[in-house]
C-alpha positions in Angstrom: -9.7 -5.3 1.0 -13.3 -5.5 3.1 -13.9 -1.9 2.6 -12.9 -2.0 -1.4 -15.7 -4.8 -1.9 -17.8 -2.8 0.3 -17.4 0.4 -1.2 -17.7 -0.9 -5.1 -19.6 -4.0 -4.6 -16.9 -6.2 -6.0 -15.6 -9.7 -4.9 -11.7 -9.9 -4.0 -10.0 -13.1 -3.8 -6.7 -13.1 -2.2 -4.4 -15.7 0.3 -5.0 -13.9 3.7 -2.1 -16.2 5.3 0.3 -14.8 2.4 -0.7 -11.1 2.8 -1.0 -11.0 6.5 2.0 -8.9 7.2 1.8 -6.4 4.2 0.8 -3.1 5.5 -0.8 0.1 3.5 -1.2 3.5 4.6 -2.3 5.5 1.9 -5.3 8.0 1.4 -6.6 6.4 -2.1 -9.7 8.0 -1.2 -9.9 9.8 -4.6 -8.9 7.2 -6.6 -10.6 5.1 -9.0 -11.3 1.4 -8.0 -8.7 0.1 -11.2 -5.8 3.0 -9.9 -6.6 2.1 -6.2 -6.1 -1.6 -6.7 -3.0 -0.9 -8.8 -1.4 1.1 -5.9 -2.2 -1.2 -3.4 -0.8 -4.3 -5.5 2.3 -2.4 -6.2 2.9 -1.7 -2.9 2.8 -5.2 -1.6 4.6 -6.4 -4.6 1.7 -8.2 -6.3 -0.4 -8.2 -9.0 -4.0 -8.3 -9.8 -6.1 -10.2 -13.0 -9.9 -9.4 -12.9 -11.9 -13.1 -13.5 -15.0 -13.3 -14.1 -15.8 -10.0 -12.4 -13.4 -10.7 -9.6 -10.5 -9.5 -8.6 -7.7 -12.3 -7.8 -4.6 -10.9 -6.9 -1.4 -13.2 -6.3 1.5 -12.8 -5.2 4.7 -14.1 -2.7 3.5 -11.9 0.4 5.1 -9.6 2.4 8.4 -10.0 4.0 8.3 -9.0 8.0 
């Protein structure tokens, strides 16, 4: 997520603790910021709203 709000200059708000084990190898380097961050939320099998220029995803986690 570091190099997403690098990369675009956005803010994303997420529970570390919940998300600690879910894992993501992907090349999304062609992808738009909107596609990536539905491919990656998909994967770990959350969701994302955009609030007040943020993106807040939520979610129960990954299980191990």
């Amino acid at each position: 997520m570091s190099a997403i709000e690098k990369a675009y200059g956005v803010h994303i708000i997420y529970d570390e603790d919940t998300f600690r084990h879910c894992q993501l190898n992907a090349d999304l380097s062609d992808e738009p910021l909107y596609q990536k961050m539905e491919i990656i939320t998909k994967s770990i099998e959350a969701r994302y709203q955009v609030v007040d220029a943020q993106f807040v995803i939520s979610g129960e986690g990954c299980s191990l």
